[in-house]
C-alpha positions, -999 to 999 in steps of 0.1 A, spaced: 345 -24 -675 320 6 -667 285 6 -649 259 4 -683 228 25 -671 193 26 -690 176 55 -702 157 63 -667 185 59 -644 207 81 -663 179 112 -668 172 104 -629 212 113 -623 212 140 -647 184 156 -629 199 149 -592 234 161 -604 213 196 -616 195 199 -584 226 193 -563 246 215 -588 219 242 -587 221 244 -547 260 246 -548 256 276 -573 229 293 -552 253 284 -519 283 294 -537 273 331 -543 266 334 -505 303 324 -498 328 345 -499 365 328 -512 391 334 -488 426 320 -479 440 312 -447 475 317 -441 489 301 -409 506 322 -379 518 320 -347 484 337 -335 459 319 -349 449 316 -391 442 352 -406 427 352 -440 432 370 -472 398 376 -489 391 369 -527 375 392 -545 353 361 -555 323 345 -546 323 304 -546 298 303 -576 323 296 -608 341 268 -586 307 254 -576 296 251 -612 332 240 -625 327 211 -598 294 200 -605 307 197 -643 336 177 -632 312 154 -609 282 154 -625 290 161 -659 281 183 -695 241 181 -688 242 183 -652 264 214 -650 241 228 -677 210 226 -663 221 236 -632 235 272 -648 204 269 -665 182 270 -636 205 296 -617 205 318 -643 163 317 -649 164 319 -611 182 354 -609 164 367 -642 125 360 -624 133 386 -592 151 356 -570 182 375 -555 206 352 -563 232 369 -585 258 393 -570 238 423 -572 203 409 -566 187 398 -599 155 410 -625 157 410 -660 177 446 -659 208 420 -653 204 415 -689 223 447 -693 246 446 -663 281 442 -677 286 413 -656 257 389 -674 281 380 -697 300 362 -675 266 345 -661 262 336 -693 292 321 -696 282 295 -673 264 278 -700 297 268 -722 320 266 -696 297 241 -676 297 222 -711 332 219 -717 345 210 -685 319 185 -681 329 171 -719 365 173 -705 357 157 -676 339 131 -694 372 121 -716 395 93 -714 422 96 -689 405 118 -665 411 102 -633 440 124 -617 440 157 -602 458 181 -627 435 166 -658 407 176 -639 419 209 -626 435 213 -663 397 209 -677 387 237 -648 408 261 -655 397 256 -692 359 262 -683 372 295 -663 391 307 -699 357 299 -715 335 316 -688 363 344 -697 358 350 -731 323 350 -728 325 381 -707 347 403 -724 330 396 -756 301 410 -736 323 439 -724 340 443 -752 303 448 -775 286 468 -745 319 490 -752 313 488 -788 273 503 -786 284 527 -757 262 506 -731 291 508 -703 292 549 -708 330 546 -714 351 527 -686 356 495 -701 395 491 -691 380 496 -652 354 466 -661 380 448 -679 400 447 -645 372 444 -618 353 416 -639 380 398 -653 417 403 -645 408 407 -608 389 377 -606 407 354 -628 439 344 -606 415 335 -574 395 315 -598 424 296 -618 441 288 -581 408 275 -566 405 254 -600 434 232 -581 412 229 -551 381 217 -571 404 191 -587 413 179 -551 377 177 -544 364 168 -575 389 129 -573 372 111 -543 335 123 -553 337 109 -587 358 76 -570 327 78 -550 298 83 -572 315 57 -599 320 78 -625 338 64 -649 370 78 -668 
């Protein structure tokens, strides 16, 4: 039988999972995703061409949940847009037009339905989790080639939208589907941890 919270506890956890959430976005984006390989000489490392911020939001969703994960993108996102230099390339309101925001904007419905996903029946194993991951990164997708794909419409891009179609989403998206696995690996024991139920 699951844990029955009132009203104040559960806006208290929403609010501590978007706080928490928030400062594993903000860390994420100063981390950059690497693998380590072993060798007879030590462990070199491939780097991603990734930061850790799309795992950190896919995790809070799994952990936290829908409204969590939302108002943590939500607060990252109005951070970078007031000056903070949180996004990749700084931040400002002239990231409205970077071809990139629609990926950032993509946060917002990729945190949702993971965190719905993760919310569901049956949830409790590692390759549901990662499955409802890997769904929030094809959502986070979409929402930035649409962007692309209508900056290339109105001209905004000046004409090189195969080159952004491969640095901002075909580059990216194998690093972030394979580190969907390792967020489901993480993602188990906190939830086990935290009680969430599923």
């Amino acid at each position: 039988m699951g844990l029955c919270l009132g009203p104040p506890v559960r806006a208290l956890a929403n609010w501590s999972g978007a706080i928490a959430g928030l400062l594993l976005i903000v860390i994420g984006g100063l981390i950059q995703a690497a693998l380590a390989f072993p060798a007879p000489h030590g462990l070199p490392y491939l780097t991603l061409p990734i930061s850790l911020q799309v795992p950190a939001l896919l995790l809070t969703a799994l952990v936290c949940g829908p409204r969590s994960a939302m108002l943590a993108g939500v607060a990252y996102i109005s951070l970078g847009l007031f000056q903070l230099p949180v996004f990749h390339a700084g931040g400002g309101m002239a990231y409205l037009m970077d071809p990139g925001f629609g990926y950032l904007a993509g946060f917002l419905p990729a945190a949702w339905v993971t965190g719905r996903l993760a919310r569901q029946q049956g949830m409790d194993n590692c390759v549901s989790l990662a499955g409802a991951a890997c769904l929030g990164v094809a959502v986070l997708q979409v929402c930035g080639i649409a962007n692309l794909l209508l900056g290339g419409l109105v001209q905004r891009w000046g004409g090189g939208l195969t080159g952004l179609l491969i640095n901002y989403s075909l580059g990216p998206i194998v690093p972030q589907l394979m580190l969907c696995c390792a967020i489901a690996v993480l993602a188990l024991p906190l939830r086990r941890l935290l009680l969430v139920e599923s």
